[in-house]
Rosetta silent file (secondary structure, phi, psi, omega in degrees, C-alpha in Angstrom):
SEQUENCE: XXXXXXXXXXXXXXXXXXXXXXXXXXXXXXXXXXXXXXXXXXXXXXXXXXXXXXXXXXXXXXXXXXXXXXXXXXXXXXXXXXXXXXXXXXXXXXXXXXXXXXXXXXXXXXXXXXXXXXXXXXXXXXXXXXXXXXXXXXXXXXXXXXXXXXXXXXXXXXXXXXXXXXXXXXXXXXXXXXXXXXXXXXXXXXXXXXXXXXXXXXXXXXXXXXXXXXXXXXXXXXXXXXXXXXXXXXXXXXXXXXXXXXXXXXXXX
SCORE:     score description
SCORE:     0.000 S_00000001
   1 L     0.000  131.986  164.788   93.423   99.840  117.342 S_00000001
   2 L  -129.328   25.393  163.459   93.396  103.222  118.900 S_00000001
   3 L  -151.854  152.569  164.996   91.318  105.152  116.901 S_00000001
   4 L  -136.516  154.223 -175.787   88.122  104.449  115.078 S_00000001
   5 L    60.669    6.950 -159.367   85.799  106.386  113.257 S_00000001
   6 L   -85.120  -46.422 -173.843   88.346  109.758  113.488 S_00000001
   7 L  -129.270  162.888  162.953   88.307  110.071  109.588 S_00000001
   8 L  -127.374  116.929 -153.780   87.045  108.483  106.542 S_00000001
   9 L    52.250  107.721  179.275   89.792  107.641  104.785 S_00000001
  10 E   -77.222  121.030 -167.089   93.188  108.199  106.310 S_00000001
  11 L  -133.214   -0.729  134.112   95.153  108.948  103.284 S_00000001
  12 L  -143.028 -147.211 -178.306   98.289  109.886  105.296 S_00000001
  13 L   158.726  114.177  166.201   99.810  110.275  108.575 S_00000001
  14 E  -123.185  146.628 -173.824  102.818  111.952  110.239 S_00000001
  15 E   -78.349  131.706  160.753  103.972  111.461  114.136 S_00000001
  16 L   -93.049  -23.600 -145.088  104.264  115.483  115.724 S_00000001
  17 L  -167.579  156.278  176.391  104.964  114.118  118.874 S_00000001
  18 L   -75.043  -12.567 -156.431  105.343  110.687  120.726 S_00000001
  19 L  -118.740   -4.047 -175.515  101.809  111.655  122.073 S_00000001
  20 E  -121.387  128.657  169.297  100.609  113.029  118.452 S_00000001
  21 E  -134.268  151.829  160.278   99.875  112.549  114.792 S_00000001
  22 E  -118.113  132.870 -176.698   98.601  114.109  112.033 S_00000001
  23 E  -102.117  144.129  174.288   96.104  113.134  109.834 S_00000001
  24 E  -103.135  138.313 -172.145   95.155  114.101  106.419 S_00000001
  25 E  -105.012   77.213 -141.184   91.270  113.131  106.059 S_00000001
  26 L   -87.171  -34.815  164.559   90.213  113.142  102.028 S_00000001
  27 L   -74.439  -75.471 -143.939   86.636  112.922  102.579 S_00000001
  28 L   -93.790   22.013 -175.045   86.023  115.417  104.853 S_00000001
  29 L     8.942  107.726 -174.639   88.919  117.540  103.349 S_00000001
  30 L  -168.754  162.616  154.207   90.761  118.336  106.496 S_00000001
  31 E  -121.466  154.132 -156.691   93.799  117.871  108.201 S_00000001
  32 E  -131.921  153.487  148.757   93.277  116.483  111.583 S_00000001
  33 E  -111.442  104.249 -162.214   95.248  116.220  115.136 S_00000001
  34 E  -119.539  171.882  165.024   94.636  113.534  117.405 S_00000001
  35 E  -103.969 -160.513 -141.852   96.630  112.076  120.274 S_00000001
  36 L  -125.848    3.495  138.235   97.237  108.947  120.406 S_00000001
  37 L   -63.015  -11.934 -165.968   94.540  107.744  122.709 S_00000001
  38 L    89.515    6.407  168.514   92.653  108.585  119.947 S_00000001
  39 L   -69.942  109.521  178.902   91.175  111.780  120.922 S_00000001
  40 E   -31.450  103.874  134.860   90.948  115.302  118.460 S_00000001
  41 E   -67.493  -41.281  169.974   93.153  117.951  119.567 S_00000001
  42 E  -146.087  175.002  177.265   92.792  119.966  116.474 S_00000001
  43 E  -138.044  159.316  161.618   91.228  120.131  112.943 S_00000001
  44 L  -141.468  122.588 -173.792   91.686  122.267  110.199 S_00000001
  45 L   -96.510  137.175 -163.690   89.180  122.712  107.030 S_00000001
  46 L  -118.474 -146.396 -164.191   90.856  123.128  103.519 S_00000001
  47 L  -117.757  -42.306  166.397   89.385  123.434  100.097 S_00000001
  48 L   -90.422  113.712  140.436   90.698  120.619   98.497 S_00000001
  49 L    12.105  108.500  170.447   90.702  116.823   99.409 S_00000001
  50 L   -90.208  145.094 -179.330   94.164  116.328  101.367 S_00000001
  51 L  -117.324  -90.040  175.998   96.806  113.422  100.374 S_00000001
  52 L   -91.906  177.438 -171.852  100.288  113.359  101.544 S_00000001
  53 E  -125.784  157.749  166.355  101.626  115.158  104.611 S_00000001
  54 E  -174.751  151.091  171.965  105.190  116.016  105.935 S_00000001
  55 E  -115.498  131.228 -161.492  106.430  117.687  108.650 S_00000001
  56 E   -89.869  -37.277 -151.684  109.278  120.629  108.392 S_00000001
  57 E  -153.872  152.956  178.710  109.073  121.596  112.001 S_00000001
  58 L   -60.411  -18.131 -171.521  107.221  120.945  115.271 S_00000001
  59 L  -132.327   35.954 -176.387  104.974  123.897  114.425 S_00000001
  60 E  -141.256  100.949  158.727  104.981  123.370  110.460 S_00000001
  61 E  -132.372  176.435 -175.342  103.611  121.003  108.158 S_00000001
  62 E   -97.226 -171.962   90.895  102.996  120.741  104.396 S_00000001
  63 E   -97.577  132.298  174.115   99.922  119.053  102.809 S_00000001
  64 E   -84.785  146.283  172.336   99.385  118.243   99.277 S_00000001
  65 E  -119.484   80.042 -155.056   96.373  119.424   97.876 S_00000001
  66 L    78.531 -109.754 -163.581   95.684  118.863   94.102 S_00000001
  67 L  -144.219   24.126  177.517   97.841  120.282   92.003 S_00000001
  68 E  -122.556 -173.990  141.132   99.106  122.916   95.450 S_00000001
  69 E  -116.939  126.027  168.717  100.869  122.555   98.558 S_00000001
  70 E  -113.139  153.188 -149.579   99.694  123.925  101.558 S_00000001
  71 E  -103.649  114.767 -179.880  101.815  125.389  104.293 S_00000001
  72 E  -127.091  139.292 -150.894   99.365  124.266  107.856 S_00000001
  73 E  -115.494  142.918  176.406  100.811  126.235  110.985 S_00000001
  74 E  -115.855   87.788  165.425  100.900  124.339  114.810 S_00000001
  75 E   -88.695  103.998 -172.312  100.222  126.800  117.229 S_00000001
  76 E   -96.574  122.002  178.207  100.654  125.130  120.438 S_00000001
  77 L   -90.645  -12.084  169.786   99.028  126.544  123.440 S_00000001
  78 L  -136.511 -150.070 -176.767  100.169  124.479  126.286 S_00000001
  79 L   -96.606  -31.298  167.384  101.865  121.120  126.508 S_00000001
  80 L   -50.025  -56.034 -171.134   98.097  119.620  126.042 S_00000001
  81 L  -121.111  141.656  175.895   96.721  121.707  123.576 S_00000001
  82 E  -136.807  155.089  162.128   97.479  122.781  119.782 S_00000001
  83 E  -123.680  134.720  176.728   95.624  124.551  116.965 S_00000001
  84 E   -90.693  138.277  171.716   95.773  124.195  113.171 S_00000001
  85 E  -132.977  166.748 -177.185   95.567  126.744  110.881 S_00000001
  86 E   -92.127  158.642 -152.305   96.249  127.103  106.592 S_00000001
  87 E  -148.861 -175.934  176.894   99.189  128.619  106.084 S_00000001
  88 E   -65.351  156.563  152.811  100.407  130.014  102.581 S_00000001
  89 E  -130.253  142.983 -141.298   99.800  128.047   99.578 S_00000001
  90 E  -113.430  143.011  172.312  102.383  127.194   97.302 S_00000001
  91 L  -124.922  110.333 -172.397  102.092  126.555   93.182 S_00000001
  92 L  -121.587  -39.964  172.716  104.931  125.762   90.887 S_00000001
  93 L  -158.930  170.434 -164.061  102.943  124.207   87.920 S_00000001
  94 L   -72.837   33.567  159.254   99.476  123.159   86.134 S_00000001
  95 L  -118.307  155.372  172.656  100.239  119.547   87.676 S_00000001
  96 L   -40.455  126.631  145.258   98.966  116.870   90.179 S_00000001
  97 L   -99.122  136.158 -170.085  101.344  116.688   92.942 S_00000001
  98 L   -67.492  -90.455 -169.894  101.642  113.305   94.523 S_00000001
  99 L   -95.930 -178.581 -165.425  104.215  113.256   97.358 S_00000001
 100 E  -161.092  131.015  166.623  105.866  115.225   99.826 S_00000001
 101 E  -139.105  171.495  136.330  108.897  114.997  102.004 S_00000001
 102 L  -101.288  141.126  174.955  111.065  117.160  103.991 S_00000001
 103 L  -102.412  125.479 -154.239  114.726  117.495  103.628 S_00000001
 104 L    50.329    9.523 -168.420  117.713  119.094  105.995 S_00000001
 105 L    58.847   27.668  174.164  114.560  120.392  107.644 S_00000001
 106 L  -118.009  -65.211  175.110  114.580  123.552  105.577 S_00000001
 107 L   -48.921 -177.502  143.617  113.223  122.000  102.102 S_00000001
 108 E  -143.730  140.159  152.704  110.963  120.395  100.798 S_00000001
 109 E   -89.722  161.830  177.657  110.769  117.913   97.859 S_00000001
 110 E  -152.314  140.896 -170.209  107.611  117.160   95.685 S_00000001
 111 E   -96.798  151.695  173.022  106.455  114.405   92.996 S_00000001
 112 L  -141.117  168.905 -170.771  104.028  115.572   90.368 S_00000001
 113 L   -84.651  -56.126  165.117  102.324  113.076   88.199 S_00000001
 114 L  -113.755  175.220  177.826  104.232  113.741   85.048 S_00000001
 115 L   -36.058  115.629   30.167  108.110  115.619   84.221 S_00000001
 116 L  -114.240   29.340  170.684  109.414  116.993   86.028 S_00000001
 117 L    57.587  -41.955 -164.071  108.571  114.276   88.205 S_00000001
 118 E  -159.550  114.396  152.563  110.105  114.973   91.447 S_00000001
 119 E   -84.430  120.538 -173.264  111.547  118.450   92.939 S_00000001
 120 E  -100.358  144.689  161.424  113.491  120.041   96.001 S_00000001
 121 E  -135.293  168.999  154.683  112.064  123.695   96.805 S_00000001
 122 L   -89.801 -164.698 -154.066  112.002  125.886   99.673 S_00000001
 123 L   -84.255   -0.639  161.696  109.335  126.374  101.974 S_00000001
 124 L   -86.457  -15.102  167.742  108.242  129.563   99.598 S_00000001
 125 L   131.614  -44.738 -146.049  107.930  127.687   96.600 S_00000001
 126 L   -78.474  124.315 -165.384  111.621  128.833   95.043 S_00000001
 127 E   -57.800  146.214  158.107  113.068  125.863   92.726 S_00000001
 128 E  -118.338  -44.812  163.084  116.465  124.453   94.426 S_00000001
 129 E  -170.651  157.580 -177.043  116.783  121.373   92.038 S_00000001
 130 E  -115.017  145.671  177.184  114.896  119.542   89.769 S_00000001
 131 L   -59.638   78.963 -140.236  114.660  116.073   88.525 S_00000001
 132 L   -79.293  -12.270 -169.428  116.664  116.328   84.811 S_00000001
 133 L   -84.598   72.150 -162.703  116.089  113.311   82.947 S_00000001
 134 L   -52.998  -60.819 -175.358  113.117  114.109   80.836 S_00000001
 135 L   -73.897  -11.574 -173.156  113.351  111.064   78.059 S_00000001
 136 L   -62.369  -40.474 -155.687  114.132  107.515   80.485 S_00000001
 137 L    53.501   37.627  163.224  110.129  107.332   81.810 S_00000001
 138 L   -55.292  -38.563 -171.202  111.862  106.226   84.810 S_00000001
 139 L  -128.881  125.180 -174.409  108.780  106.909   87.075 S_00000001
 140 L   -90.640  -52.664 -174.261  105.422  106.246   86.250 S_00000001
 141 L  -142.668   66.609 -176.937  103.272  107.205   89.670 S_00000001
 142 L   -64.807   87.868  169.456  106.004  108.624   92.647 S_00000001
 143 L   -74.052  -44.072 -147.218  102.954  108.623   94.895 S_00000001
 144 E  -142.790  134.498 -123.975  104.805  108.411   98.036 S_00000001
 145 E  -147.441  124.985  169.146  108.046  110.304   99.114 S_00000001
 146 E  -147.885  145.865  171.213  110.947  109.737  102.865 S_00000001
 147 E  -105.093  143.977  140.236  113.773  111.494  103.633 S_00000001
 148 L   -46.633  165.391  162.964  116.444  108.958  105.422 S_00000001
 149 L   -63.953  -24.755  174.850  118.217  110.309  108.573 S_00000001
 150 L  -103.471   23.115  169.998  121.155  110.838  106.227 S_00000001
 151 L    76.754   37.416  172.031  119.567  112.846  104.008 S_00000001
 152 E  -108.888  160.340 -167.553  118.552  110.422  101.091 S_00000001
 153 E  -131.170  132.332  156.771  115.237  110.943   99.495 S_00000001
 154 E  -111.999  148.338 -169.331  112.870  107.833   98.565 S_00000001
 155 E  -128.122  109.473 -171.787  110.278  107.379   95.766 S_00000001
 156 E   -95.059   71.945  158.321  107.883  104.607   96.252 S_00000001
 157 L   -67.863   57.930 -163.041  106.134  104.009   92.574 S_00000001
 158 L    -8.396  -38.173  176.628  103.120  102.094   92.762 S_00000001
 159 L   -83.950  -10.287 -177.744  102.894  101.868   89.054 S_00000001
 160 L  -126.251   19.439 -178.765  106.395  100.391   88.239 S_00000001
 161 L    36.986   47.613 -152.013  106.739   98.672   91.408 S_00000001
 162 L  -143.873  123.014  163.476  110.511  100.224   92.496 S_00000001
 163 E   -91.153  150.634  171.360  111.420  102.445   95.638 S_00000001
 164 E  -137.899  157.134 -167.342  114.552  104.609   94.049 S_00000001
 165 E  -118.267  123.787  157.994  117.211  106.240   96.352 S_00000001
 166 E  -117.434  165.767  173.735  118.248  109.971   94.993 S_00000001
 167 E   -95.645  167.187 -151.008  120.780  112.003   96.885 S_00000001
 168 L   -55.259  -54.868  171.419  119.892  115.807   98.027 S_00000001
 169 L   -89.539   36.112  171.550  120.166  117.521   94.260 S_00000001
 170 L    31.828   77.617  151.075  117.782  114.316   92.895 S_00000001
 171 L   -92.609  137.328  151.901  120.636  112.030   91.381 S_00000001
 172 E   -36.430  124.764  160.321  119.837  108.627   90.890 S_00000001
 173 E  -120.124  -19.124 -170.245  121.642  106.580   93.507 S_00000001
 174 E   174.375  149.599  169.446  119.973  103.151   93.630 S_00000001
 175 E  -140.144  167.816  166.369  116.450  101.438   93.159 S_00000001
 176 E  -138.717  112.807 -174.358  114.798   98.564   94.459 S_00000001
 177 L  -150.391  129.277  172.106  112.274   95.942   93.494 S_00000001
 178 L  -114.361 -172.241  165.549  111.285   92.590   94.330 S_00000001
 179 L   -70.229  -16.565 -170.833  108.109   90.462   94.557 S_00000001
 180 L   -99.791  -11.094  179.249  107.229   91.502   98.364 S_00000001
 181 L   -76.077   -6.071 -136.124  107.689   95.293   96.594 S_00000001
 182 L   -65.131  148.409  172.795  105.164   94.836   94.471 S_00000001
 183 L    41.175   88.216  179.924  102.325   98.263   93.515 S_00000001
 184 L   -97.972  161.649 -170.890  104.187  100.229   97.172 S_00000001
 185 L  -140.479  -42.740  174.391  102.354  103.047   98.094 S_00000001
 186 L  -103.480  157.557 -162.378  103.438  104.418  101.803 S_00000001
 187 E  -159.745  166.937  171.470  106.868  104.506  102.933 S_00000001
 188 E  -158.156  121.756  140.177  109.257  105.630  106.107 S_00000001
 189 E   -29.788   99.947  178.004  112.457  105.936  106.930 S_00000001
 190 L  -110.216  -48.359  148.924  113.163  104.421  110.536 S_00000001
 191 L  -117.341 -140.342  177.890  116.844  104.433  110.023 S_00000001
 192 L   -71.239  -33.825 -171.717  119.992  105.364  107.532 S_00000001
 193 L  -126.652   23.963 -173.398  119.346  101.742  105.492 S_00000001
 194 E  -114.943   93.672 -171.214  116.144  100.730  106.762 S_00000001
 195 E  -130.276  149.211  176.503  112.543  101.877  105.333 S_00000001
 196 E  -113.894  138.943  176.212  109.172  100.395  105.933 S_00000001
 197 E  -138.161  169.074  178.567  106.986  100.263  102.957 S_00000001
 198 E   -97.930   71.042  166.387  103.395   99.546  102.317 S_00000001
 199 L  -122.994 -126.293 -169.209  102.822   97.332   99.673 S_00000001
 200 L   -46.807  -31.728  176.242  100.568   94.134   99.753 S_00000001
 201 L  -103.493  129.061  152.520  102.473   93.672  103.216 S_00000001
 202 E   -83.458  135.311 -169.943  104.160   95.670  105.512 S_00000001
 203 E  -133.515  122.733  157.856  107.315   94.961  104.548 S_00000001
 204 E   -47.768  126.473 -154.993  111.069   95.982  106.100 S_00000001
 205 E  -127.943   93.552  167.143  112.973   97.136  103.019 S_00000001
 206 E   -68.347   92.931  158.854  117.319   97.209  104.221 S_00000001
 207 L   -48.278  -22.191  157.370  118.916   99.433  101.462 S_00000001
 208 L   -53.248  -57.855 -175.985  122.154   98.395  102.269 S_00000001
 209 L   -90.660  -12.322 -155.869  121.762   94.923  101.486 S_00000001
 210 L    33.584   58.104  179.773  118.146   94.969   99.058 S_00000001
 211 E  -120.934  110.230  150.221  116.868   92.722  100.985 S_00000001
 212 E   -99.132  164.346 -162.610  112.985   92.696  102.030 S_00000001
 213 L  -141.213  162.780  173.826  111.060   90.876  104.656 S_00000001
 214 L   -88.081  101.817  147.044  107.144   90.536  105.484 S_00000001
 215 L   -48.557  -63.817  177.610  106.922   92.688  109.100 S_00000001
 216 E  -131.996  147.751 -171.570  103.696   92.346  109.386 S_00000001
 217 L  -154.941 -158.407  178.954  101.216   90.358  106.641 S_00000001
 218 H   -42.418  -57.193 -173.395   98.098   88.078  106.509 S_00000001
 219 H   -53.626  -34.279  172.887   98.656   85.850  109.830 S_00000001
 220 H   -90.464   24.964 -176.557   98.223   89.712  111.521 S_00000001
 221 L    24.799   43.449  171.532   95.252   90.434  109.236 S_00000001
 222 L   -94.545  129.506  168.892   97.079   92.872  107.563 S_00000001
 223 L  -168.903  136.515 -149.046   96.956   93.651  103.394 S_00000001
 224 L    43.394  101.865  119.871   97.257   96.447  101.222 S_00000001
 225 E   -35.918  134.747 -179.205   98.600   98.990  103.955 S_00000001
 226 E  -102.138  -68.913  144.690   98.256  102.417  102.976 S_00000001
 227 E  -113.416  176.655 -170.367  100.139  104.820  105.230 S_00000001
 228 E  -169.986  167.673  165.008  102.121  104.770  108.221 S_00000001
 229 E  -163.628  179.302 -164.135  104.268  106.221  110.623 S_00000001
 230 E  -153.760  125.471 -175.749  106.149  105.387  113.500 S_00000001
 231 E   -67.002   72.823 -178.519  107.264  106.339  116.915 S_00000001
 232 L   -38.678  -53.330 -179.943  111.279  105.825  117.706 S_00000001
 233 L   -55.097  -52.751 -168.790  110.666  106.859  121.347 S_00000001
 234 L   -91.714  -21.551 -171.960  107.752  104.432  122.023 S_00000001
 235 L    63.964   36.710  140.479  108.544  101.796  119.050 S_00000001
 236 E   -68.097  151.007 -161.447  105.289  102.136  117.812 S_00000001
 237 E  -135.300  104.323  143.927  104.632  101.490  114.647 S_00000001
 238 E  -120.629  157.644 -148.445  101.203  103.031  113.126 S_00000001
 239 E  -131.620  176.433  159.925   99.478  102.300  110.166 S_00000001
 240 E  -160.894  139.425  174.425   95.795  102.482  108.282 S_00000001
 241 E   -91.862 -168.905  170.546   95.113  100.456  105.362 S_00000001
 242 L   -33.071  135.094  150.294   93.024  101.210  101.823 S_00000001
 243 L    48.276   46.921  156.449   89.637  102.895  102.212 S_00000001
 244 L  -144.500 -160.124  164.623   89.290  103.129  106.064 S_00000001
 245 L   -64.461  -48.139  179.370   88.965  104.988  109.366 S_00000001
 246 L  -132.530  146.368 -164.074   91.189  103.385  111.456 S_00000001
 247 L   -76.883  139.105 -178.193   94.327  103.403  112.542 S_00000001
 248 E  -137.106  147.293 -141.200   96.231  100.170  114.017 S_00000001
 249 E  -151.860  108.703  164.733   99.168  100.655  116.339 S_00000001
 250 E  -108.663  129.756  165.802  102.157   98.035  116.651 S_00000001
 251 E   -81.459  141.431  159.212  104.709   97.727  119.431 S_00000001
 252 L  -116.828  137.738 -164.433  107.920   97.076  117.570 S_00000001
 253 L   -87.772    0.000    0.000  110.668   95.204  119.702 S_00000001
């Protein structure tokens, strides 16, 4: 563990830095910046409850908020210190938005709770494509949203228990669901076929093959994972499960 007590309820979490993450904090409506000793570098207070996070840029990130997206700005003043600030906020319709990802590092896409289920815009709001299939009821709850390295976008749906693969302009390309899949709710890319998801288990998900594995599970006193993120540089792997505070931090070899 390397942080305790920093939020109540960690409801997402993106790596800034090898030495940084950001948290969105749902009680305390905030987004938060700590390092990775566990220590605050910055906070920011919003209006709304925060859910998922994504980051466009070292000095950019999104947050969802309701039924908005907010634009939160990283003003860094040294190599030590950064400050958060709100940024514009962006509205495309009178719905929930779930998830958040970014894409080519320009975009963004966002899940909404019902059609049109899942969007790419830019970082002003202005539609670039939309999901089209109105009539399937393909996706019941796209809570949780990764862009691949190669530019595929995943939809983790808690309620129908399927990660789906779309391509750039939200085509269908593939889904996936097994018993180790089952209600996933956080999700990462770590490489082109590889995503770690959160569902009862952390579980390694290959998209090449649809093949899942337990990473980490009960014998680690892990279960229901919530969010997560992960370090490339350091091969850390961190995570926070349902309803807490704190964060737990895996070397991965």
């Amino acid at each position: 563990m390397f942080a305790k007590n920093t939020t109540k309820t960690i409801m997402d979490m993106v790596l800034v830095s090898p030495d940084t993450i950001l948290l969105s904090n749902f009680q305390d409506k905030k987004v938060q910046m700590f390092d990775t000793r566990g220590q605050k570098v910055s906070e920011v207070k919003l209006q709304h409850s925060p859910l998922e996070l994504c980051l466009i840029r070292k000095d950019q990130a999104f947050v969802v908020l309701g039924k908005n997206v907010q634009k939160i700005n990283i003003q860094y003043n040294n190599l030590q210190s950064a400050k958060l600030t709100k940024g514009t906020m962006l509205k495309r319709h009178d719905l929930h938005v779930l998830g958040i990802t970014t894409i080519k590092d320009t975009s963004l896409v966002v899940s909404y709770i019902k059609f049109p289920w899942l969007e790419v815009i830019t970082t002003d709001g202005e539609l670039l494509h939309q999901y089209e299939d109105e009539d399937t009821g393909y996706f019941l709850y796209p809570s949780h949203l990764t862009t691949s390295p190669d530019n595929y976008v995943y939809v983790s749906d808690q309620l129908n228990s399927e990660i789906t693969k779309l391509d750039f302009s939200l085509q269908l390309i593939d889904s996936f669901s097994n018993p180790l899949l089952s209600t996933p709710k956080g999700i990462i890319s770590i490489s082109n076929d590889q995503l770690l998801v959160c569902s009862t288990r952390l579980v390694l998900l290959n998209t090449s093959t649809g093949k899942s594995s337990i990473l980490l599970g009960k014998q680690n006193g892990i279960e229901y994972p919530h969010s997560l993120t992960y370090c490339p540089e350091h091969k850390k792997l961190y995570f926070a499960m349902q309803n807490t505070d704190r964060i737990n931090v895996y070397r991965l070899s």
